[in-house]
TORPAFI-473506 format. One record per residue (C-alpha): x, y, z; residue in three letters. Coordinates in steps of 0.25 Angstrom, whole numbers, padded with zeros to 4 digits, always signed. Layout:
REM residues N
XYZALA ...
***
This chain:
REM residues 195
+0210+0010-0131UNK +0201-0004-0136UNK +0203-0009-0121UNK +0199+0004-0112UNK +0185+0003-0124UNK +0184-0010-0119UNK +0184-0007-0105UNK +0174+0005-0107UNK +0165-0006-0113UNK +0168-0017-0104UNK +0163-0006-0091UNK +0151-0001-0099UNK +0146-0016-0101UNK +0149-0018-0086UNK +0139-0006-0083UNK +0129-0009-0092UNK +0127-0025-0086UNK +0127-0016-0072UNK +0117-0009-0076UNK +0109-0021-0083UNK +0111-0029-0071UNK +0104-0020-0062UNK +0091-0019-0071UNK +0085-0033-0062UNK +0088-0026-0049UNK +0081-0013-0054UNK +0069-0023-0061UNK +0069-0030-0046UNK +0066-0015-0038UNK +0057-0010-0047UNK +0048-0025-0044UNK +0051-0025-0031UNK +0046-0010-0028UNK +0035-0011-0036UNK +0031-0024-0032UNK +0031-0019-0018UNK +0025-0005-0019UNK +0013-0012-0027UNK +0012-0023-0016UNK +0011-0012-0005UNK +0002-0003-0013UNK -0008-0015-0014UNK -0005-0020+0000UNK -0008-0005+0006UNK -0020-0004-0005UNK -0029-0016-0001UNK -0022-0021+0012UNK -0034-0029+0017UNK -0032-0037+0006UNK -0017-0040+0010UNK -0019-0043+0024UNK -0032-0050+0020UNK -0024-0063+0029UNK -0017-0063+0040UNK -0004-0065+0032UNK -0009-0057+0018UNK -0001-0047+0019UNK +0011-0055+0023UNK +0009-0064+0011UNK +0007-0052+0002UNK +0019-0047+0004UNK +0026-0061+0005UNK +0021-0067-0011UNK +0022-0054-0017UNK +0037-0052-0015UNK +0040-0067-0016UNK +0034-0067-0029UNK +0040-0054-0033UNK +0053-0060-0028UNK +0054-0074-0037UNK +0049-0063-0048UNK +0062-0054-0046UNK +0070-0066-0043UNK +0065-0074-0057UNK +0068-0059-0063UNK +0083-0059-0059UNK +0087-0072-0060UNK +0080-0071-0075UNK +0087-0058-0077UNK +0101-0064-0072UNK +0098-0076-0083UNK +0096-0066-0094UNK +0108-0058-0091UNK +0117-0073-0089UNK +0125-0067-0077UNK +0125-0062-0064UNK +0133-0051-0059UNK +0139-0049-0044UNK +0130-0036-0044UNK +0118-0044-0045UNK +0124-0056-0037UNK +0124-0047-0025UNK +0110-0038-0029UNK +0103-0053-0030UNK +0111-0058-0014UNK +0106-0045-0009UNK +0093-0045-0013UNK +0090-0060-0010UNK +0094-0056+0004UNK +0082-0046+0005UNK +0074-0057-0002UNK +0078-0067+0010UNK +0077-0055+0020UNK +0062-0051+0015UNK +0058-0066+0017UNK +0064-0066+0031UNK +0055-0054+0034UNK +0044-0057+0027UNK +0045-0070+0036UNK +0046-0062+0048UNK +0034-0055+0045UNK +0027-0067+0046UNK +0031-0073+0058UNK +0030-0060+0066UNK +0019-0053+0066UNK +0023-0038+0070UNK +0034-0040+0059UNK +0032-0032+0047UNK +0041-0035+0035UNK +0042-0022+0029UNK +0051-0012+0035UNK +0062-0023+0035UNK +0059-0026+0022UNK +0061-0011+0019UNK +0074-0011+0025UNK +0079-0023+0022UNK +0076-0018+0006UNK +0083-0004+0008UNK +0095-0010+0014UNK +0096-0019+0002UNK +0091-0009-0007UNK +0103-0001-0002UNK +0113-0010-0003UNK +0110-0016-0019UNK +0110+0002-0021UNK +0124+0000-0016UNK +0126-0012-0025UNK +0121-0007-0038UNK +0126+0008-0033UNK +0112+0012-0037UNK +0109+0025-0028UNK +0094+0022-0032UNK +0093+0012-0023UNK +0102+0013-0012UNK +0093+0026-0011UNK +0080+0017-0011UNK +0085+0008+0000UNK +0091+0019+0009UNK +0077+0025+0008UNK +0069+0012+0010UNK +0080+0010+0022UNK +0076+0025+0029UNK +0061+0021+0026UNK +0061+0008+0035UNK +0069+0016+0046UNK +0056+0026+0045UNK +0047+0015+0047UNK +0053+0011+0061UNK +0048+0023+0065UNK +0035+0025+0058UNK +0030+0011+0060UNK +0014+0015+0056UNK +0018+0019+0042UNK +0012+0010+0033UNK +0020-0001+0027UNK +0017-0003+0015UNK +0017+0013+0010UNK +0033+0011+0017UNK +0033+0000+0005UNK +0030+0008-0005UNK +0037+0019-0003UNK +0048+0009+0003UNK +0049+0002-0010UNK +0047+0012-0019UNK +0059+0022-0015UNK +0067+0010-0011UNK +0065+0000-0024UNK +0055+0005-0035UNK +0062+0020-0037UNK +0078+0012-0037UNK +0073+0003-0045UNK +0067+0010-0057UNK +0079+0019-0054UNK +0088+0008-0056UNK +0081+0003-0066UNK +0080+0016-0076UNK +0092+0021-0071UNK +0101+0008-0079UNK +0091+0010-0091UNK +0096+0025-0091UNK +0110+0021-0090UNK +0111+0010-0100UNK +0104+0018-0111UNK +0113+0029-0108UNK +0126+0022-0112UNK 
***
């Protein structure tokens, strides 16, 4: 009888350090979206100012990020610190999203070495597909919803190529990081003030 109650426990502690341990990741969309959609909404508000140089707009959404990425980065590993472990879970969430990180680089790069290049609809795709596969991971619909959409909204930019980019951002980002995101995030509070 003592040894099944133990068990009980031993399972519900498990879920309950899931659940803490998906709090950074839900912190790191809710950033990221709103660092972008506020980025795009200035950049479609004053874009003379943004391409104000031949590279301004390049650079813009260069710095930005890279600061927003050594902030999310400082986040995590300060978080990781705090909790004093690191679980396979978030081993595997940080290898994939470190990969993105490499890949936007690398796109970013191209951007600048050819002209006609633009970064964003492979930088949309590139983020539903790992969107999709961390919702898969976590087994968190939210956002393996977000990152099919975000996926079947690059595919309509192929063939409306005039839309405007930065409105694709924001909505892009919204449905694809922001809305999963604060979903995740309020979905654990829920749960762990349920028990």
């Amino acid at each position: 009888m003592n040894s099944s109650r133990d068990q009980i426990e031993a399972i519900a502690s498990v879920i309950n350090n899931t659940r803490e341990n998906l709090k950074p990741l839900s912190i790191n969309f809710i950033f990221w979206g709103c660092l972008v959609i506020v980025m795009s909404l200035f950049n479609y508000a004053f874009p003379s100012l943004i391409e104000s140089t031949q590279y301004g707009d390049v650079l813009f959404w260069t710095v930005l990020p890279l600061i927003g990425m050594i902030l999310t980065i400082y986040y995590n590993i300060k978080y990781r610190n705090k909790t004093g472990y690191e679980t396979y879970l978030n081993r595997v969430i940080k290898i994939i999203w470190g990969v993105f990180n490499l890949s936007w680089i690398y796109i970013i790069a191209l951007s600048f070495t050819i002209k006609s290049f633009h970064p964003v609809p492979p930088i949309l795709f590139l983020l539903g597909m790992i969107l999709i596969i961390t919702g898969l991971i976590i087994k968190f619909k939210p956002i393996t919803l977000g990152g099919i959409f975000l996926t079947i909204f690059t595919f309509y930019l192929n063939f409306n190529p005039g839309i405007n980019l930065l409105l694709v951002n924001i909505i892009g980002v919204s449905l694809g990081m922001l809305v999963p995101g604060l979903s995740l995030f309020y979905s654990k509070s829920h749960n762990k003030s349920d028990e």
